[in-house]
N, C-alpha and C positions, 0 to 999 in steps of 0.2 A: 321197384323203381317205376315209375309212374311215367309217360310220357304223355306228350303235349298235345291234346286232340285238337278236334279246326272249331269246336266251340269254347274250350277255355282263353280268356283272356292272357297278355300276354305281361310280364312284371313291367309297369310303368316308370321309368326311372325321372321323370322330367324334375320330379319336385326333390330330389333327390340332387339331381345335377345344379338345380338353382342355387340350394342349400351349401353345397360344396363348395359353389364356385364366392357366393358368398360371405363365406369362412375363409376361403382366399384372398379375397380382397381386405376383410376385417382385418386379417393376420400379417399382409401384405403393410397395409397400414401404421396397424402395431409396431411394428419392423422399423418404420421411416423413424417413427416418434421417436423408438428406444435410441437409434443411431443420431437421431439429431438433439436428442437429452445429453448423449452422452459425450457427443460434440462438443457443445456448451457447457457439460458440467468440468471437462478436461478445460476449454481455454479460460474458467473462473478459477480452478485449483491452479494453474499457468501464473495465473496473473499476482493469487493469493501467495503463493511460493515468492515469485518475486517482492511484492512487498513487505515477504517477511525480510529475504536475503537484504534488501537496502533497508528496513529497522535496525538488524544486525550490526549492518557495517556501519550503520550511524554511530548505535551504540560503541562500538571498539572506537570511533574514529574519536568519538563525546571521553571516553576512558582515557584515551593517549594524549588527547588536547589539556586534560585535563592533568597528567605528567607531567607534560611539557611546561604547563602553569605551573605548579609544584615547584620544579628544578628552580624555574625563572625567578620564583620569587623567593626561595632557598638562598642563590646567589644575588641576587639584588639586595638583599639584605634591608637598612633604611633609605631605599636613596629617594630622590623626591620623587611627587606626582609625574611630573616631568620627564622627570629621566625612566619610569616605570614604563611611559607610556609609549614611548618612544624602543624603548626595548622591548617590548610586548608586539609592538609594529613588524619590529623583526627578526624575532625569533617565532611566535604563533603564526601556527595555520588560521585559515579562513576570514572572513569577514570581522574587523572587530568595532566596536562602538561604543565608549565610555560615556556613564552617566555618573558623572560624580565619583565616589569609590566604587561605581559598581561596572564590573565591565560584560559584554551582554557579545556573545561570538557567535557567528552565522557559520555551519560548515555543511560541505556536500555539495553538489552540484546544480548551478543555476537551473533551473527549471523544474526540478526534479524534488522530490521530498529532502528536505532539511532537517537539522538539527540547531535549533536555538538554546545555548548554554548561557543562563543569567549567572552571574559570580559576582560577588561581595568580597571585596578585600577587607581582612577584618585587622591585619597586623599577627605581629606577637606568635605565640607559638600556632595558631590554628593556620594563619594567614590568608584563607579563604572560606567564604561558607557558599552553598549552590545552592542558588534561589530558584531558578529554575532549570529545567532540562523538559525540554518538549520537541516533539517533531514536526515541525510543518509541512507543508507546501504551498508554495507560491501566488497571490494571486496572479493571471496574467490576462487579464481583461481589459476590453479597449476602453467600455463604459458600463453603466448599467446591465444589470440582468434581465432582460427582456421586460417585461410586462409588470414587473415587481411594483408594491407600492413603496415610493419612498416615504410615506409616513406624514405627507403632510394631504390635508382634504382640500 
C-alpha cells in the first residue's frame, strides 16, 4: 500500500464533477421531454377513443333509424307521398328533409359529429335503397376562414 507523499499530486476530480453534473442535467432534461411526450400522447389517444365511441353510437343510432324506416314503411303499405311524409315526421328520429323520393335524415347531436342517412324509396318489395351514409360535422363559422383565397384575383 503506497501512501501519499507531500510531492505526489493529489486525484483531481473537477472534470469529473462537470461531466456528472452534466449528464444530470441532460438526463434531467430527458426526463421532462419523456413526461411531456407522454402527456400529449395520452390526451391524443383521449380524444381518438372518444371519436371512435361517437362513430360507434352514430353507427347503432344510423342501424335503428334505419328499422324504424323499415317497419314504417312495412305498415304504410301504398299510401301517398303525403301521408308517407307526414308519418315519417312522426314516427323518425332526427332531422328529416325530402327531396323528391329521396329522404336524406340528420341524426346525433347539434354541434357535435353527425350522421347524414340519404335513402331512396324505391317501393315494391326492396322499399328502400341507401344512397348515402356518411358522418359529418358541422360547420359553425361566423364567416370566412381567415386569410383564405376565395378564388377570385
Amino acid at each position: 500500500m503506497r501512501r501519499q507523499t507531500a510531492g505526489q499530486q493529489p486525484v483531481k476530480t473537477g472534470a469529473l464533477t462537470i461531466l456528472l453534473v452534466v449528464m444530470s442535467i441532460c438526463l434531467a432534461a430527458l426526463a421532462v421531454l419523456s413526461l411531456t411526450t407522454a402527456a400529449a400522447d395520452r390526451k391524443l389517444a383521449e380524444r381518438s377513443g372518444e371519436t371512435t365511441r361517437t362513430t360507434y353510437a352514430l353507427e347503432l343510432a344510423g342501424q335503428q333509424w334505419l328499422a324504424q324506416l323499415d317497419v314504417l314503411l312495412l305498415e304504410a303499405g301504398d299510401q301517398s307521398s303525403a301521408d308517407l311524409q307526414a308519418l315519417a315526421a312522426q314516427r323518425l328520429d332526427g332531422q328529416l328533409r325530402w327531396e323528391g323520393e329521396t329522404l336524406v335524415a340528420t341524426l346525433g347531436d347539434q354541434g357535435e359529429r353527425q350522421l347524414q342517412l340519404t335513402v331512396e324509396l324505391t317501393g315494391g318489395e326492396t322499399r328502400y335503397r341507401v344512397r348515402g351514409w356518411q358522418v359529418i360535422t358541422p360547420w359553425e363559422g361566423d364567416g370566412p376562414q381567415g386569410d383564405l383565397w376565395d378564388g377570385q384575383s
